[in-house]
LUMDRENRO-612459 format. One record per residue: x, z, y of N, C-alpha, C in turn. Coordinates in steps of 0.05 Angstrom, whole numbers, plus 5000, padded with zeros to 4 digits. Example, Ala and Ser with C-alpha at 12.3 -4.5 7.8 and 13.67 -1.06 7.14 Angstrom:
<rs>
526451564886524651564910526451564934 525751424955527351434979525851575001 
</rs>
This chain:
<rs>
713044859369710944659373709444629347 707044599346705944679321703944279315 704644309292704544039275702043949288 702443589299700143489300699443329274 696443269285693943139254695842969246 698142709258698242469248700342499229 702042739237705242849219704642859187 705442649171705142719147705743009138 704643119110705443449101708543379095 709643529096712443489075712443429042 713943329025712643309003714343458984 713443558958715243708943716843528935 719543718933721743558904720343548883 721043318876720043098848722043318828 720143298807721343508780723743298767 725143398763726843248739725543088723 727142838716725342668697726042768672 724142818642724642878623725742588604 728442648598729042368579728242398549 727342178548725642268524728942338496 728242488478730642658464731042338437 733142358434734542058424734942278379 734442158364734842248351737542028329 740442348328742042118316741241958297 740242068270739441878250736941868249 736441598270733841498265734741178246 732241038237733340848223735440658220 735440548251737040408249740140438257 740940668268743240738265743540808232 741840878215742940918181742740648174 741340468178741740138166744440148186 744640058206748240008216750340098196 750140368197752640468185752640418155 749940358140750240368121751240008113 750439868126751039648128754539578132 755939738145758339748153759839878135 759140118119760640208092760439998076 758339808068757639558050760239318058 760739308087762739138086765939198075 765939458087768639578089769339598053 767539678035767939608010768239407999 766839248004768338938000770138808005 770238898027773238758037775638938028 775139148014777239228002777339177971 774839107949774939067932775038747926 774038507932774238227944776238137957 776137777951777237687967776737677993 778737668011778237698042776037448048 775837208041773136978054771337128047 770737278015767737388016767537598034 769837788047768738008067768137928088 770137658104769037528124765837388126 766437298105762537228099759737438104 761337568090758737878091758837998121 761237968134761938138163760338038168 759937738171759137518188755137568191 755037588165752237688167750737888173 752738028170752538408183752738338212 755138228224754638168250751537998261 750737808252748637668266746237828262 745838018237743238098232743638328260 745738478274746038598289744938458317 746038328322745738088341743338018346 741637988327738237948326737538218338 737438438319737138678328737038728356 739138688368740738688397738138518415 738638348407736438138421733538198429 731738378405730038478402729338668426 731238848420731339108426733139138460 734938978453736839078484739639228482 739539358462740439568453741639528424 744339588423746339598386744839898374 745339828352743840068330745840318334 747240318352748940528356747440638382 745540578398743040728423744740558445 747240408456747840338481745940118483 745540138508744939888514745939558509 745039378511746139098496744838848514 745438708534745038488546743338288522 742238058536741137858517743337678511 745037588541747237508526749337578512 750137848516752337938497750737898463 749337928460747137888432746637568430 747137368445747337128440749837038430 751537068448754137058443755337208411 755337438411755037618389754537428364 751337268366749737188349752136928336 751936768364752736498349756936508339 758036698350760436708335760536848308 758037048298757237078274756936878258 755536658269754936348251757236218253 760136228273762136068279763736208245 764636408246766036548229764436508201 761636518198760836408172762036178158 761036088180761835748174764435708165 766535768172770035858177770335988152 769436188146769436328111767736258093 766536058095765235948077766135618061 767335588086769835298084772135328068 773435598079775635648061774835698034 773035958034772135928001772035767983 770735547993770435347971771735167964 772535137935774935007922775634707931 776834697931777034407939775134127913 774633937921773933777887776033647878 776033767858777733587837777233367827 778633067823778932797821777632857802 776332617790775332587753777532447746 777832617717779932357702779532117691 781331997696779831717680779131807650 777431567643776531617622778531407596 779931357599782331207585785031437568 784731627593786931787588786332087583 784432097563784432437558787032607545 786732817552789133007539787233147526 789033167504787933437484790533577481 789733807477791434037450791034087426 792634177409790934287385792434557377 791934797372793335007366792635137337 794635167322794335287295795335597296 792835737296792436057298794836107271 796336317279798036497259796236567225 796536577212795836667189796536857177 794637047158794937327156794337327124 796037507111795237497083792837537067 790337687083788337617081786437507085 787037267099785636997102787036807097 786736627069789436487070787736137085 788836007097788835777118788535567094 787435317104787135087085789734907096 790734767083793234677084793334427110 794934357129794434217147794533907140 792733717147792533417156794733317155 795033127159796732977168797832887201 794532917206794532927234794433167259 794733367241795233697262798633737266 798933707292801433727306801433927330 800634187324800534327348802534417368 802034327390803434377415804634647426 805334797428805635037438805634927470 804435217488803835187505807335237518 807635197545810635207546810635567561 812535657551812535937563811736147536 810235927524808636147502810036157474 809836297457811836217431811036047411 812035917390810935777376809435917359 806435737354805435987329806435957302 805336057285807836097259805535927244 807035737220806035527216803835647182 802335497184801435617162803135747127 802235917111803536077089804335817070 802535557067803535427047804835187064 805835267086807835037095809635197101 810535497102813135687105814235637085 817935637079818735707061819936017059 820136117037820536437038821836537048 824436417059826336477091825036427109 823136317112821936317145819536547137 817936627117815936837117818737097113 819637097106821537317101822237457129 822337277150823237387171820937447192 818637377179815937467195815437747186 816037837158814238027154815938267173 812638477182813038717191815338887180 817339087199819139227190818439457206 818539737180817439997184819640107171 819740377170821240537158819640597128 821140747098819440757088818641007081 815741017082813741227080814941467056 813741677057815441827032812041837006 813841856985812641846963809542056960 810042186972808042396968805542376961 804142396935801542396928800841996915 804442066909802941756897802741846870 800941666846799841746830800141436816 799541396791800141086771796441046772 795541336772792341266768791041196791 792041096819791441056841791440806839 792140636820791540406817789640306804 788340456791786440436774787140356741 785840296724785940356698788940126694 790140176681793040066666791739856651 792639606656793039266652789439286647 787539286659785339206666784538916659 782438826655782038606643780038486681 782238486690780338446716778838206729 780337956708779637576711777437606690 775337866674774037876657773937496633 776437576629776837406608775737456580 776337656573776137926551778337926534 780937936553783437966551785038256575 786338376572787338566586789838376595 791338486623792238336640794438276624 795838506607798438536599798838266577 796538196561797137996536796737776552 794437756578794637466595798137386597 798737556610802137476620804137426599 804237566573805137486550804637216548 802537176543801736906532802136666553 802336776577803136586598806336576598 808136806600810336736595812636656574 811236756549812136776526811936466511 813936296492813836066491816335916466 814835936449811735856438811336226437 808836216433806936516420805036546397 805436676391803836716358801536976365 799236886360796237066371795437236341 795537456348793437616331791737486318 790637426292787937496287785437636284 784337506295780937776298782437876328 782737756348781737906374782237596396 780537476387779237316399781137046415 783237036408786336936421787537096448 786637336441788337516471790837566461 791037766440792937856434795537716416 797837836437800037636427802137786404 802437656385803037876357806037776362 807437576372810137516373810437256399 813237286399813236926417816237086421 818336846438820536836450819836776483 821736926500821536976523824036886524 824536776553827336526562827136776589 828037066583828437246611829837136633 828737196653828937066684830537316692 830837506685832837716702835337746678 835137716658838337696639839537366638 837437216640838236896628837836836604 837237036587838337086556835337086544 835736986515832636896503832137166480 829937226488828937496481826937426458 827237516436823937516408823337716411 821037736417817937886420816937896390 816438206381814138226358812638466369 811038456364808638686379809038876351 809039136359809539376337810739526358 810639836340811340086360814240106367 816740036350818740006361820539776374 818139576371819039386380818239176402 815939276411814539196439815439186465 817139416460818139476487820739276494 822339186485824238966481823538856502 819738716509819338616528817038696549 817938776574815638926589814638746612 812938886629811238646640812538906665 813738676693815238826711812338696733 812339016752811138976774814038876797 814138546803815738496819816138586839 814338696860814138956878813339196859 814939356860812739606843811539786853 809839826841807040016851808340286867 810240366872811640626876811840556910 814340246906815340146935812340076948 810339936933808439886957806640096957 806540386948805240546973806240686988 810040656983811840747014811240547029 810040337029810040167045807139967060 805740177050802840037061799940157050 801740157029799540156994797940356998 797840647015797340937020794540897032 794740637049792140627067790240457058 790140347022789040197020787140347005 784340166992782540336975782740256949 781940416927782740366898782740096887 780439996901779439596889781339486894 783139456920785039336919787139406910 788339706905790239776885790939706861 788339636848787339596823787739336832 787039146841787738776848789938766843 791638956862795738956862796238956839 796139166830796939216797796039016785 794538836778794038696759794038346770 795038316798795338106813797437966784 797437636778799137546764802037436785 801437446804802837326822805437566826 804237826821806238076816807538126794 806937986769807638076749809737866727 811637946716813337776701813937966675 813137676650814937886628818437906621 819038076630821838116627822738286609 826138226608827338486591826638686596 825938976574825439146578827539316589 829939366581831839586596832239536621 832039196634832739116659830739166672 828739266663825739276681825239586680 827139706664827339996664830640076685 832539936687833639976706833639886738 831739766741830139626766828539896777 827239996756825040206763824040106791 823440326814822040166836823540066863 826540006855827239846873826539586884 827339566909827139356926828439136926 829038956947830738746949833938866952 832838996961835839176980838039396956 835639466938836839666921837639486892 836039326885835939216868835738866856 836938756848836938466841837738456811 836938246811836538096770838738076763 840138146748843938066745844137726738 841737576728841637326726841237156760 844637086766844536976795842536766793 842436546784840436336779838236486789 837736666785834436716792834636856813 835936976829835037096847833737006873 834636716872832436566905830036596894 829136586868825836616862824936826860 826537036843826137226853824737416874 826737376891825937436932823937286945 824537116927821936906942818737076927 819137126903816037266895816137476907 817537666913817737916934816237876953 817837666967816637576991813937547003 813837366971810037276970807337416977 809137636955807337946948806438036967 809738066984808038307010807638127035 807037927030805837647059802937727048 802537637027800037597012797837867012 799538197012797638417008798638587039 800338417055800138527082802538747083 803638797065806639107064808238947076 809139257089812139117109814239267087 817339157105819539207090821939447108 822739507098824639617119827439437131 828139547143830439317153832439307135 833939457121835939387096834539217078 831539197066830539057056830838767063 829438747094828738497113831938347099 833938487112836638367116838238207082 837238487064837538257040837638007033 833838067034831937857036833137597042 834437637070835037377087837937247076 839237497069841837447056841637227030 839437377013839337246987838236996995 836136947012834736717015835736477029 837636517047839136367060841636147048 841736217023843336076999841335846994 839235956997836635716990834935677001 835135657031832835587053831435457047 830235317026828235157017826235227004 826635446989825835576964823135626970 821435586961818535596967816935916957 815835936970813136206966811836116941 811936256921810936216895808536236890 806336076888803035936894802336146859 
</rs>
């Protein structure tokens, strides 16, 4: 039977619909993810409230997004309410890590009852400290150790057991001219160091004429390492009777520090008065450059002062001791725990 007028035509199949092509990294999937590495770092380098905080805003700015669009920055689709919902537990959780974060307030103290501390820093032989008040009583913190009290309130048993303990260095490349020039006139008096100490220890003393009152032509010496009273006359065979002893000697302090220092202060050591005593000559020739450990004054009387100027020396120019030294030290000084650091 062949088609009447009113029979619609048949109609073609409809073409496939073309979806339009989705591209992975378009913007806002790289803000998402990059936004999401931003958290995940934080929350692993931070405290957990600040990652919850940052989540929190990563979540809502998503949530807006969502709202906008329909759609998470990842292309699914996204309801208005799942993006409402979304939105306001973003602001629930802010709020929640932003609470905890913050410290609690602390009371004011009355103003009747302040606390103080006061702490007295350690002291080092090259800064020497001004002597304490009456009113400095420092606290140590509890847990922490006491600090060590200033140099002119130690007595030489308590610095004795501060100083550094090393082994001692070997001699190598030490030199007498590494100290610089022999008895130097270094307090430019216009006296050389050697007749200063004469004349300081020698008693009574008889001065040269014509050199200006430096030079000491005689005196009697009351020796601190024999006990025994020594006459001094200045002449070639008879000078030596009385020598001027490096109480540390120049030998032991560059096994023991002296190596790393520079000539100005070598030259200071050497001519320091605080290092130097006029003594018998053979006893200051059988001393040569012993230590506490190797060597002591055969006059017992003197040996707490002695140790105690030892002591001084190497507090004062920073040399450590070795442990047979240390242990002397403590031995000899412990007869006289009082005995003061010699000013």
């Amino acid at each position: 039977m062949g088609e009447a007028w009113w029979d619609d035509p048949p109609l073609p199949d409809p073409a496939p619909e073309e979806l339009p092509t989705r591209r992975w990294w378009g913007p806002a999937r790289i803000l998402g993810i990059a936004g999401l590495l931003v958290v995940a770092l934080v929350g692993l380098q931070r405290a957990w409230s600040d990652a919850v905080i940052l989540a929190s805003v990563y979540l809502g700015a998503t949530a807006l997004y969502a709202l906008v669009r329909r759609r998470s920055w990842l292309g699914g689709p996204m309801s208005r309410g799942a993006s409402a919902s979304l939105l306001v537990g973003s602001f629930v959780s802010l709020a929640a890590a932003a609470a905890v974060a913050s410290p609690p307030a602390q009371p004011a103290r009355p103003a009747s009852a302040p606390t103080t501390q006061s702490t007295a820093p350690r002291t080092t032989a090259a800064t020497p400290t001004p002597a304490p008040t009456a009113s400095a009583s420092p606290s140590p913190t509890l847990g922490e150790p006491a600090p060590a009290p200033p140099a002119e309130t130690r007595s030489a048993l308590a610095t004795a057991v501060l100083l550094p303990v090393k082994g001692r260095a070997p001699t190598t490349g030490y030199d007498r001219e590494l100290y610089g020039q022999t008895w130097k006139d270094v307090d430019r008096n216009g006296c050389d160091t050697r007749n200063d100490i004469l004349r300081r220890d020698l008693e009574p003393e008889v001065l040269k004429e014509g050199t200006n009152g430096c030079v000491v032509a005689s005196g009697t010496l009351q020796d601190p390492y024999s006990g025994e009273t020594i006459l001094f006359v200045r002449g070639q065979g008879t000078s030596s009777a009385v020598q001027i002893d490096h109480v540390v000697a120049l030998s032991d302090s560059w096994q023991k520090g002296a190596q790393q220092w520079d000539v100005a202060t070598r030259e200071a050591f050497a001519n320091d008065p605080l290092n130097l005593l006029a003594v018998d000559g053979p006893l200051n020739q059988q001393k040569g450059d012993g230590d506490t450990a190797t060597w002591l004054p055969p006059h017992k009387a003197y040996r707490c002062a002695y140790v105690a100027r030892q002591v001084g020396v190497k507090d004062a120019y920073g040399l450590w001791v070795t442990q047979a030294e240390q242990d002397a030290m403590v031995r000899v000084l412990s007869t006289c725990p009082t005995e003061p650091l010699p000013s």
